[in-house]
MOPAC internal coordinates of N, CA, C and O (Angstrom, degrees):
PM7 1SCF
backbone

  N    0.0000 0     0.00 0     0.00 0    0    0    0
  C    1.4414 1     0.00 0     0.00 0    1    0    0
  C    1.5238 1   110.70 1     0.00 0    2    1    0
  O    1.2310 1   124.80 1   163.51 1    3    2    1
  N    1.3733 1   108.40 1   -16.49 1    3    2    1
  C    2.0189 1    99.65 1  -168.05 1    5    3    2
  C    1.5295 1    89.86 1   -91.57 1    6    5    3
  O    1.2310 1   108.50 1   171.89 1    7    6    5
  N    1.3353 1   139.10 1    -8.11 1    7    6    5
  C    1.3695 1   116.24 1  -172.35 1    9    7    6
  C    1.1035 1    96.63 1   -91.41 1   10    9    7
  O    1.2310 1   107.66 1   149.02 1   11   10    9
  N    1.6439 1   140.63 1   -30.98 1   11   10    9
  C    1.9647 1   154.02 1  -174.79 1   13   11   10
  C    1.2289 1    84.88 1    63.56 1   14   13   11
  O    1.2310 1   128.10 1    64.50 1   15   14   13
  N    1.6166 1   102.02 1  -115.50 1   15   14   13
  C    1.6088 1   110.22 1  -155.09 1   17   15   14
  C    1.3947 1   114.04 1   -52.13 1   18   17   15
  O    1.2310 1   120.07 1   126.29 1   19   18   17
  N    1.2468 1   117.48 1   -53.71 1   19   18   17
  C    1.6197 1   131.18 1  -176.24 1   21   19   18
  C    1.6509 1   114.43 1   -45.66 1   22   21   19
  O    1.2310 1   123.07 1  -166.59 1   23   22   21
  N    1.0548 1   111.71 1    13.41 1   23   22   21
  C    1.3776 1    91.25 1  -170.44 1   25   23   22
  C    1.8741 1   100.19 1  -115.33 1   26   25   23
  O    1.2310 1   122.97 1  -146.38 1   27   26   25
  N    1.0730 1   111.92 1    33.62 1   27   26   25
  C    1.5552 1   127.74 1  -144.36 1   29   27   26
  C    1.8849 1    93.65 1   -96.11 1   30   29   27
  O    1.2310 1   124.09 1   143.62 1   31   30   29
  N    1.5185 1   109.77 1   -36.38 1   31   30   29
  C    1.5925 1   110.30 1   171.36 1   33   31   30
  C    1.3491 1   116.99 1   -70.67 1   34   33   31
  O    1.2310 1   118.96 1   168.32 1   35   34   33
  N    1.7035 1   119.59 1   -11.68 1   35   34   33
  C    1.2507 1   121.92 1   166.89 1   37   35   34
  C    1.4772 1   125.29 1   -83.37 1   38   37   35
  O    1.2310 1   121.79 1   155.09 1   39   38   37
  N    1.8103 1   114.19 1   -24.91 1   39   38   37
  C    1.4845 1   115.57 1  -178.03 1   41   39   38
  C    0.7423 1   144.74 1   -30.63 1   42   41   39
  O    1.2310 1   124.60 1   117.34 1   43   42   41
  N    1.4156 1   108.77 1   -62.66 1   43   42   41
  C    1.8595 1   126.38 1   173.29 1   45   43   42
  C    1.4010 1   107.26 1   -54.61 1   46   45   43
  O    1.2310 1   114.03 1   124.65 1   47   46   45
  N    1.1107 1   128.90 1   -55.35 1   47   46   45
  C    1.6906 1   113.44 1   175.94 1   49   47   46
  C    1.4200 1   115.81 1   -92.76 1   50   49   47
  O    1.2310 1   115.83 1   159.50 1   51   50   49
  N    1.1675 1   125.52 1   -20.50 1   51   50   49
  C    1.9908 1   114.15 1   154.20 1   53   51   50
  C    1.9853 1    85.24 1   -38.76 1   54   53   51
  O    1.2310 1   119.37 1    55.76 1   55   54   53
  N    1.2326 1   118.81 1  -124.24 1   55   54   53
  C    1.2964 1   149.37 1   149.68 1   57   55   54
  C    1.5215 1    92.96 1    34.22 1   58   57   55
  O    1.2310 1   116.33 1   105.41 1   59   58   57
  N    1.2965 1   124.59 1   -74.59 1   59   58   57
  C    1.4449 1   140.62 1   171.92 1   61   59   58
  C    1.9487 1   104.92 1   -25.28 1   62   61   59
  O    1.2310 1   132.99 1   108.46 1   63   62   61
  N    1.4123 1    92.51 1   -71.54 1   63   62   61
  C    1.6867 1   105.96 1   172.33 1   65   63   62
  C    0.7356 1   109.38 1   -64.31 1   66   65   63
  O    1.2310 1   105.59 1   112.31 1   67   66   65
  N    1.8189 1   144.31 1   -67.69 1   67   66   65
  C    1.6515 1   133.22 1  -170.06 1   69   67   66
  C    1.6788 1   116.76 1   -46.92 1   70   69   67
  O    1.2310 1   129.81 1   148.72 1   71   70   69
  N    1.5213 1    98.70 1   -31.28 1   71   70   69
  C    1.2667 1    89.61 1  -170.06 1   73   71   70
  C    1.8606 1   104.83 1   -81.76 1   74   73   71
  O    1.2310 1   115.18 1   140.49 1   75   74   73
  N    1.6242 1   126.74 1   -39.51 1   75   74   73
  C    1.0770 1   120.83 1   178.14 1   77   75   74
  C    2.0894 1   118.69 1   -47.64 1   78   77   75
  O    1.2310 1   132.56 1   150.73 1   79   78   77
  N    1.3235 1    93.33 1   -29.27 1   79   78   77
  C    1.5548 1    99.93 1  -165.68 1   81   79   78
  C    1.4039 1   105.84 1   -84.26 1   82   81   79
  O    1.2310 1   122.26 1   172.49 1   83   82   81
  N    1.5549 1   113.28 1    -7.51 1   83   82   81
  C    1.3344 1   120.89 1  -174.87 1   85   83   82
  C    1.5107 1   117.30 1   -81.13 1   86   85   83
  O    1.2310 1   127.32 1   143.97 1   87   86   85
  N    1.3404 1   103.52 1   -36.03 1   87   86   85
  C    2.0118 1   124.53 1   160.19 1   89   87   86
  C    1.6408 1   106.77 1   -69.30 1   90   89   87
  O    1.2310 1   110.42 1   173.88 1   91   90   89
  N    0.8756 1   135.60 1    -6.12 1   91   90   89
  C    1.9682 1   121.69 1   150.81 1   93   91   90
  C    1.8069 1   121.42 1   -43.73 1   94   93   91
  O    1.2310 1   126.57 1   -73.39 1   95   94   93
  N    1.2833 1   104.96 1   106.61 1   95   94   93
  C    1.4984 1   112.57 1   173.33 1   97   95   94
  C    1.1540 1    97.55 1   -88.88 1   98   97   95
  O    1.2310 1   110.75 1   -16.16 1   99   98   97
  N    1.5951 1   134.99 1   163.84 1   99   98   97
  C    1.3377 1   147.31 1   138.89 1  101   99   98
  C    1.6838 1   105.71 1  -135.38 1  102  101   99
  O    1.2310 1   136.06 1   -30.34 1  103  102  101
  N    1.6543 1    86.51 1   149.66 1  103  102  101
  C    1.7193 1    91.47 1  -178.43 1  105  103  102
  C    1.8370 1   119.71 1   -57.98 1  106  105  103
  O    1.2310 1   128.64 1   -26.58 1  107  106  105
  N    1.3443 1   100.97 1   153.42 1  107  106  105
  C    1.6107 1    97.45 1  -175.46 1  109  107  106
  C    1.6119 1   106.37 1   -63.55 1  110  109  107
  O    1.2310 1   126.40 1   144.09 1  111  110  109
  N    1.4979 1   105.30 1   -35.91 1  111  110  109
  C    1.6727 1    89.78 1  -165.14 1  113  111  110
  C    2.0059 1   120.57 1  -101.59 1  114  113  111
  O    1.2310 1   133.75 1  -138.60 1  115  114  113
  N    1.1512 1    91.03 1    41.40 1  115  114  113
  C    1.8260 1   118.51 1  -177.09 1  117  115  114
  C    1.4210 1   105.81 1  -106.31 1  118  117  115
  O    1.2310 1   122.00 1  -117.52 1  119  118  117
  N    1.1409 1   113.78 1    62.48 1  119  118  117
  C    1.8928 1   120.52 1  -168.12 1  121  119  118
  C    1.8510 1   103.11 1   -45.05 1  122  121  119
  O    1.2310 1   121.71 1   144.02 1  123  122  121
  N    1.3794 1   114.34 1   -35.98 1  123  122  121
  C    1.5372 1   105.95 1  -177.82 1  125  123  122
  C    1.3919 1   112.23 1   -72.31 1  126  125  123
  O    1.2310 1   123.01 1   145.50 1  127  126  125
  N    1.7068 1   111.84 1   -34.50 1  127  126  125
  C    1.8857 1    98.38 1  -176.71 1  129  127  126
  C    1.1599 1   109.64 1   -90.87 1  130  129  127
  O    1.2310 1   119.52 1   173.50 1  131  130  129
  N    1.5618 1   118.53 1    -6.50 1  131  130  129
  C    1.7316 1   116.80 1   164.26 1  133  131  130
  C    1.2272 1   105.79 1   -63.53 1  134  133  131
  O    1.2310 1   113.84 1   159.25 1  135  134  133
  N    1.2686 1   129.27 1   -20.75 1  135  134  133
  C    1.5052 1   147.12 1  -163.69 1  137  135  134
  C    1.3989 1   121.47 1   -73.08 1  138  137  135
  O    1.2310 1   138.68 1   119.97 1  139  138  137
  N    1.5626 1    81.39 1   -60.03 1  139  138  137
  C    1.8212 1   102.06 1   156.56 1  141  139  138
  C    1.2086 1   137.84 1   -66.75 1  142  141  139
  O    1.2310 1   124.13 1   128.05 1  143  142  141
  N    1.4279 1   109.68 1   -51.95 1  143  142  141
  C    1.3466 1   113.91 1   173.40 1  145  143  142
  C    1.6668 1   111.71 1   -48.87 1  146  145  143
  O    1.2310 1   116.84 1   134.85 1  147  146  145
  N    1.4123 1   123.62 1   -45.15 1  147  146  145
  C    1.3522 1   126.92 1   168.68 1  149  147  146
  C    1.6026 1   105.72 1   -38.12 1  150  149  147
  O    1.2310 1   125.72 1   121.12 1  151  150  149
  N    1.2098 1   106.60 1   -58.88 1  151  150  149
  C    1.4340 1   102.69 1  -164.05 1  153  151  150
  C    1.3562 1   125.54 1   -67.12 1  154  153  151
  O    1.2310 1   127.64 1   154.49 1  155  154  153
  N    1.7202 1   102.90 1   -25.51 1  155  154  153
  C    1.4377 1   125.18 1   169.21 1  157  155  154
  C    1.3868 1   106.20 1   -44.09 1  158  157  155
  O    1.2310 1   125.57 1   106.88 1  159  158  157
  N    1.7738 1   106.90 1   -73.12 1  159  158  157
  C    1.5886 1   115.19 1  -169.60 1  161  159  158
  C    1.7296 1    99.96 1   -53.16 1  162  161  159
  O    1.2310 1   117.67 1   118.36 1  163  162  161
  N    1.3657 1   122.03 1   -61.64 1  163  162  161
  C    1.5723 1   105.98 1  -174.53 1  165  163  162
  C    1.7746 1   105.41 1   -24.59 1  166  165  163
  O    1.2310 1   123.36 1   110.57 1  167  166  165
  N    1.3611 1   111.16 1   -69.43 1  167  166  165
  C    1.7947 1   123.88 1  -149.45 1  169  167  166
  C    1.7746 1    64.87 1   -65.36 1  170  169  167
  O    1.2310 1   102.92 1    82.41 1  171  170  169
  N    1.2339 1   148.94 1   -97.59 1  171  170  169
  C    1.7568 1   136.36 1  -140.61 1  173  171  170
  C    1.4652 1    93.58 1   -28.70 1  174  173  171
  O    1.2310 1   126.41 1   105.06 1  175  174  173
  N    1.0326 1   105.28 1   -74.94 1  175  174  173
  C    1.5825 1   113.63 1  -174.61 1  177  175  174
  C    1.4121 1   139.02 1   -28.78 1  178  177  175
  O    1.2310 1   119.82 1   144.59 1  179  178  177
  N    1.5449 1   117.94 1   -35.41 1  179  178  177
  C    1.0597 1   122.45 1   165.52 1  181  179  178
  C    1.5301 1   122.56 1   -67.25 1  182  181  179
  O    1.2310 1   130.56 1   141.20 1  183  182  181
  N    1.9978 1    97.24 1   -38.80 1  183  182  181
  C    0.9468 1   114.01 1  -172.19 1  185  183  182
  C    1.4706 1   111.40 1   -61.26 1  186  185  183
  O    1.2310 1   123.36 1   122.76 1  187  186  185
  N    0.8390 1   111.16 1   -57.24 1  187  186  185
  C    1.7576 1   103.50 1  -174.87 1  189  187  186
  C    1.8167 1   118.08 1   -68.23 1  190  189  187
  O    1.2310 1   129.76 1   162.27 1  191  190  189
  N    1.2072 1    98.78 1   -17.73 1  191  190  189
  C    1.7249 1   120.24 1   179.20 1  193  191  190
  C    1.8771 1    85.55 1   -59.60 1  194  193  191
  O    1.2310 1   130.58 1   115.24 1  195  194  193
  N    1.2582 1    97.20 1   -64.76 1  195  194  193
  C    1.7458 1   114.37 1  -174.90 1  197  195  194
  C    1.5528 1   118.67 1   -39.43 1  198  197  195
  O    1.2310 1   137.50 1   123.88 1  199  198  197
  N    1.9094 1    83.70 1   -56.12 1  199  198  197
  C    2.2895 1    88.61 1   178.66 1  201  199  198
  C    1.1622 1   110.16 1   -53.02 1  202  201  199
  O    1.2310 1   116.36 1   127.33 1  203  202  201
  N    1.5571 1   124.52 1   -52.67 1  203  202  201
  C    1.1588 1   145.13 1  -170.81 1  205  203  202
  C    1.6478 1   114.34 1   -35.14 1  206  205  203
  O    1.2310 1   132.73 1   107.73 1  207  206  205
  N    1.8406 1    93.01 1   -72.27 1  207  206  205
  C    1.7351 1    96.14 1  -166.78 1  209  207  206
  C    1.6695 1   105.19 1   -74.23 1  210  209  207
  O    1.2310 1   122.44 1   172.09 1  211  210  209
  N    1.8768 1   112.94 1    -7.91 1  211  210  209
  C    1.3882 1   101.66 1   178.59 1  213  211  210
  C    1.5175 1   108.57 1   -56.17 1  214  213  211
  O    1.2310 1   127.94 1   120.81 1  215  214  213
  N    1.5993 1   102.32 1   -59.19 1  215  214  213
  C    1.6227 1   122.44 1  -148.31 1  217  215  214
  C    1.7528 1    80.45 1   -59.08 1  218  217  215
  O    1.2310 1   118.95 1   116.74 1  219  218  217
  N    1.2765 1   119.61 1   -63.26 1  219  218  217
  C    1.7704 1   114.31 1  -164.41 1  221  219  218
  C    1.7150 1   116.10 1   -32.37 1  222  221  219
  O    1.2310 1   127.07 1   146.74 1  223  222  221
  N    1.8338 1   104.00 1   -33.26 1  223  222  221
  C    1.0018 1    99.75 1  -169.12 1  225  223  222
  C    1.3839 1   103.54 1   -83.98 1  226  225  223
  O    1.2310 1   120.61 1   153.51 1  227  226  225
  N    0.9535 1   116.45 1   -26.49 1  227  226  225
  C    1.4672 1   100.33 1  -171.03 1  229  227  226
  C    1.7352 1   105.45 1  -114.01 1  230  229  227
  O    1.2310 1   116.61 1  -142.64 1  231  230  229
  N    1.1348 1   124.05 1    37.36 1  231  230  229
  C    1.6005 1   145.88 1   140.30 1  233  231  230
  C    1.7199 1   103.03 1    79.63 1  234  233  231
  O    1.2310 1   130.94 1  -137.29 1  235  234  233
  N    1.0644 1    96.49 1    42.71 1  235  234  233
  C    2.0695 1   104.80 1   177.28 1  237  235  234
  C    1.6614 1   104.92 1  -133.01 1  238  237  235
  O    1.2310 1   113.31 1  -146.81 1  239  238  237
  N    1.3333 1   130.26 1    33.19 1  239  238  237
  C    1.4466 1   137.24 1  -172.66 1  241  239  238
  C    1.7219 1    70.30 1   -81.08 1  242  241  239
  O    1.2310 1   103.51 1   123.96 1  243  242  241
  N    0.9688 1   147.94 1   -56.04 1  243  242  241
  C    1.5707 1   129.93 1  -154.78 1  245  243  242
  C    1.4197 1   104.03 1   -48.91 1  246  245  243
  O    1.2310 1   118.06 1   171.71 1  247  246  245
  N    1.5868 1   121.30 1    -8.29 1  247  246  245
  C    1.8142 1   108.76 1  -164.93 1  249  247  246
  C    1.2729 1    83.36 1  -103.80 1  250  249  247
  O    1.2310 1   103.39 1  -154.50 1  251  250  249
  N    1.5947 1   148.14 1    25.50 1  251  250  249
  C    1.4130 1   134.76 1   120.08 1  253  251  250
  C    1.2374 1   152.32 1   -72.14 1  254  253  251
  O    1.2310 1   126.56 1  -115.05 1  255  254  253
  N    2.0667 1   104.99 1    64.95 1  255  254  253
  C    1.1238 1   107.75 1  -171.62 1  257  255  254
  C    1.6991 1   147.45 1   -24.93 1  258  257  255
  O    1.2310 1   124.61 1    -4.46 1  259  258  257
  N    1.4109 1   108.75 1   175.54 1  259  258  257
  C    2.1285 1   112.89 1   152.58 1  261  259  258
  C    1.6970 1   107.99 1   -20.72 1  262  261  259
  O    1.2310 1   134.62 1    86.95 1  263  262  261
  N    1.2034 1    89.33 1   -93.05 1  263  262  261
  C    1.1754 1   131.29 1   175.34 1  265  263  262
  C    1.4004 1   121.66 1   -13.86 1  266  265  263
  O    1.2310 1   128.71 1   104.16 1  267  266  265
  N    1.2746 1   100.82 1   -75.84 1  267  266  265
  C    2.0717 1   124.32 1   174.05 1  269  267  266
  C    1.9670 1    84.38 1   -68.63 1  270  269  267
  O    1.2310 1    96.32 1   155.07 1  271  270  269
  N    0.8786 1   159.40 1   -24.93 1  271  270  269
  C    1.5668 1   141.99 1   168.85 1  273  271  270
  C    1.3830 1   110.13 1   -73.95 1  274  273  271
  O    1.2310 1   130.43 1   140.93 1  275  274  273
  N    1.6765 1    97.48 1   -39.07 1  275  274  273
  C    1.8892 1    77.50 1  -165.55 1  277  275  274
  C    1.4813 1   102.06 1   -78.87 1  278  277  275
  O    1.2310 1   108.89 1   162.88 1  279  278  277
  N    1.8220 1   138.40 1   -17.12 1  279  278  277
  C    1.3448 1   132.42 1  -162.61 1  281  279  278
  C    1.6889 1    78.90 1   -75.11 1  282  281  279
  O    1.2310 1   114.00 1   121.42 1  283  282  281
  N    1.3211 1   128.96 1   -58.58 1  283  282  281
  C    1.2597 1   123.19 1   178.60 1  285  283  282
  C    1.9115 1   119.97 1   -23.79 1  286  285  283
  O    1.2310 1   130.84 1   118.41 1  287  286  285
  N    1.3683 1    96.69 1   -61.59 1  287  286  285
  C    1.4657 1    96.96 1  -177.36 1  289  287  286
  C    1.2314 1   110.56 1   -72.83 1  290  289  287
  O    1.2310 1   118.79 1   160.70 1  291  290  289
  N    1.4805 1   119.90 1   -19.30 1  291  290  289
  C    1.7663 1   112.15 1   177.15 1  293  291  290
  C    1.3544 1    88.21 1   -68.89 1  294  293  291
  O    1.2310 1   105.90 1   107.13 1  295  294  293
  N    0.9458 1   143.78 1   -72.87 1  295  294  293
  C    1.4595 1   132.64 1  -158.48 1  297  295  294
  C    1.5535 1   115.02 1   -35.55 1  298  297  295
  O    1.2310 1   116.72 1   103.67 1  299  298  297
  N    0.9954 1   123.85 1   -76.33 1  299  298  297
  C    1.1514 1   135.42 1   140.93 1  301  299  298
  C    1.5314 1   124.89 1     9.93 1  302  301  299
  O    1.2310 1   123.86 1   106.27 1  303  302  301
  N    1.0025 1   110.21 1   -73.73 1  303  302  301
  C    1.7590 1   132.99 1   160.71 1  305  303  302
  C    1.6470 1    99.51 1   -32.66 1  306  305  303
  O    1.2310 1   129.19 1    99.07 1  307  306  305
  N    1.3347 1    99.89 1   -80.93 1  307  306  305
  C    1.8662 1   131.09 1  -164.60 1  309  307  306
  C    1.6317 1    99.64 1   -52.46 1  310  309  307
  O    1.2310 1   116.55 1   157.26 1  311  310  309
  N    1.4587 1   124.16 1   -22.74 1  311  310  309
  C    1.4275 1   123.88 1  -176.63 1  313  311  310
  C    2.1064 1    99.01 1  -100.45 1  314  313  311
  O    1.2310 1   126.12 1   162.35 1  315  314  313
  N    0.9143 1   105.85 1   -17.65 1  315  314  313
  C    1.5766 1   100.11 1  -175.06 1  317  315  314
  C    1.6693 1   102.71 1   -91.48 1  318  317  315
  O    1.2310 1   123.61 1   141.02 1  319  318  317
  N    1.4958 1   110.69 1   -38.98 1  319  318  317
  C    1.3347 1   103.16 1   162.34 1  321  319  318
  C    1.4050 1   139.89 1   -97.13 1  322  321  319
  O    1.2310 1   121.52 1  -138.22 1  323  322  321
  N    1.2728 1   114.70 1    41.78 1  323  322  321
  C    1.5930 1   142.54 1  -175.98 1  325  323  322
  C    1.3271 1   104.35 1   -97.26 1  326  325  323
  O    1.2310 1   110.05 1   -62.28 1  327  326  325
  N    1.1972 1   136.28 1   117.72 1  327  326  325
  C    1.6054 1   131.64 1   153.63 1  329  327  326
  C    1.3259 1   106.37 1   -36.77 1  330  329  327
  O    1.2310 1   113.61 1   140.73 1  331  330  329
  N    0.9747 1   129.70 1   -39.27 1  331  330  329
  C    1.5530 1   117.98 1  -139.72 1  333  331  330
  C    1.6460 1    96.84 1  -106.59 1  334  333  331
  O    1.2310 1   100.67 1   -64.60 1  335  334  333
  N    1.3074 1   152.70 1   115.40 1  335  334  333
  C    0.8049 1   129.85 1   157.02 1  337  335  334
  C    1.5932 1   126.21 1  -156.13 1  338  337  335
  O    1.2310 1   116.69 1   -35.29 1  339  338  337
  N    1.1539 1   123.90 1   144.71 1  339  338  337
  C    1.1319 1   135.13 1  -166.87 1  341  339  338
  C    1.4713 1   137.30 1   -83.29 1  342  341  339
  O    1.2310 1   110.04 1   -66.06 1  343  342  341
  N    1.2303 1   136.31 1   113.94 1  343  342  341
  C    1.5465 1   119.29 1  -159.62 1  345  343  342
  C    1.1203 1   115.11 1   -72.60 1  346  345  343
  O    1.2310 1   103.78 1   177.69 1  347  346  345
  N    1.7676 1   147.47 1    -2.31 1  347  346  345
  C    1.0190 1   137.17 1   150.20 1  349  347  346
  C    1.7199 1   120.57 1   -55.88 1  350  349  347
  O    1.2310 1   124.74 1   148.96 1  351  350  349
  N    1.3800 1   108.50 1   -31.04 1  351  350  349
  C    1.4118 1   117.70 1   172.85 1  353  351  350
  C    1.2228 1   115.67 1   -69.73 1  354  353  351
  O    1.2310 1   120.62 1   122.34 1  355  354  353
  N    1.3024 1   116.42 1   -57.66 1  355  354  353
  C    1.5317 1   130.21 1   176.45 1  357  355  354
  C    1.2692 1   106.13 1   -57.44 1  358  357  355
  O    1.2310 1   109.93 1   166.28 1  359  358  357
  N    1.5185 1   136.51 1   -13.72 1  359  358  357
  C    1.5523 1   134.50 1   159.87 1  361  359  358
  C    0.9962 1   114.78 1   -80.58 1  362  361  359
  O    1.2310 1   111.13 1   153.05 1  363  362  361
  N    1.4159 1   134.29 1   -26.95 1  363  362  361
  C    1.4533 1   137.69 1  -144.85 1  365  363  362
  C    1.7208 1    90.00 1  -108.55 1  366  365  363
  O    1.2310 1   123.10 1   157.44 1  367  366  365
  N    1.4341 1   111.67 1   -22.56 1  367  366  365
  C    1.7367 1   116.30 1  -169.25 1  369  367  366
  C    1.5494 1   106.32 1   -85.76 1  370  369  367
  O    1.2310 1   124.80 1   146.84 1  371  370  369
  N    2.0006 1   108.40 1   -33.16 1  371  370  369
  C    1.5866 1    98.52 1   173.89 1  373  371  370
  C    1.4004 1   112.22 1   -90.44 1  374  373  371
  O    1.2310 1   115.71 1  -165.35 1  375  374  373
  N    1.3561 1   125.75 1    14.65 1  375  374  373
  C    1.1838 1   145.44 1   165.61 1  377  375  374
  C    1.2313 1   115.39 1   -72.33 1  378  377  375
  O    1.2310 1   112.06 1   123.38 1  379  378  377
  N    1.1482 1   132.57 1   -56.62 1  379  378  377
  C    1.4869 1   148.02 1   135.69 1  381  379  378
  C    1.1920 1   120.17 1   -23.64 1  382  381  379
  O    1.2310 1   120.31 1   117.34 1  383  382  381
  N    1.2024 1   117.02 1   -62.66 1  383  382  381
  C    1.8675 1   116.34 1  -178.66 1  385  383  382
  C    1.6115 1    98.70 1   -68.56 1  386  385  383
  O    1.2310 1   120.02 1   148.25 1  387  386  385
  N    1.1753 1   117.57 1   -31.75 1  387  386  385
  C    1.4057 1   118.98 1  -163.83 1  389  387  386
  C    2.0953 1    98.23 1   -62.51 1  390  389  387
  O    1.2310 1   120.10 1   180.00 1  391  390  389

């Protein structure tokens, strides 16, 4: 967030990676990678919470395409219909929509 606009040569692969790490399944009954995966989506979560209010601040949120929204909202989706889920995530996700 402290770089805002400038951070625009990093997007495509920030964005590139958040979104690949965001498609990780783990089995329901593996309590440690349910464990992880939680912790995964938090760190996704901030992260794009982060790109987001940078670029706004510094007036380049337009270089957040189609595309980079809808992997966003799949995420999103894939955490509301998860059994398993955690209220640090579920904060960090209306954090995001917010």
């Amino acid at each position: 967030m402290a770089i805002t606009g400038s951070f625009e040569p990093f997007l495509k692969m920030s964005l590139f990676m958040l979104s690949s790490a965001s498609t990780i399944t783990v089995p329901d009954d593996d309590e440690e990678l349910v464990e992880y995966l939680q912790s995964l989506r938090e760190g996704i979560l901030e992260a794009y919470t982060g790109i987001i209010q940078g670029l706004k601040d510094g007036g380049r949120i337009q270089l957040i395409q189609g595309t980079d929204v809808e992997n966003m909202i799949g995420l999103l989706e894939k955490i509301a219909s998860d059994s398993y889920k955690e209220d640090e995530v579920l904060n960090k996700a209306v954090g995001l929509l917010g």
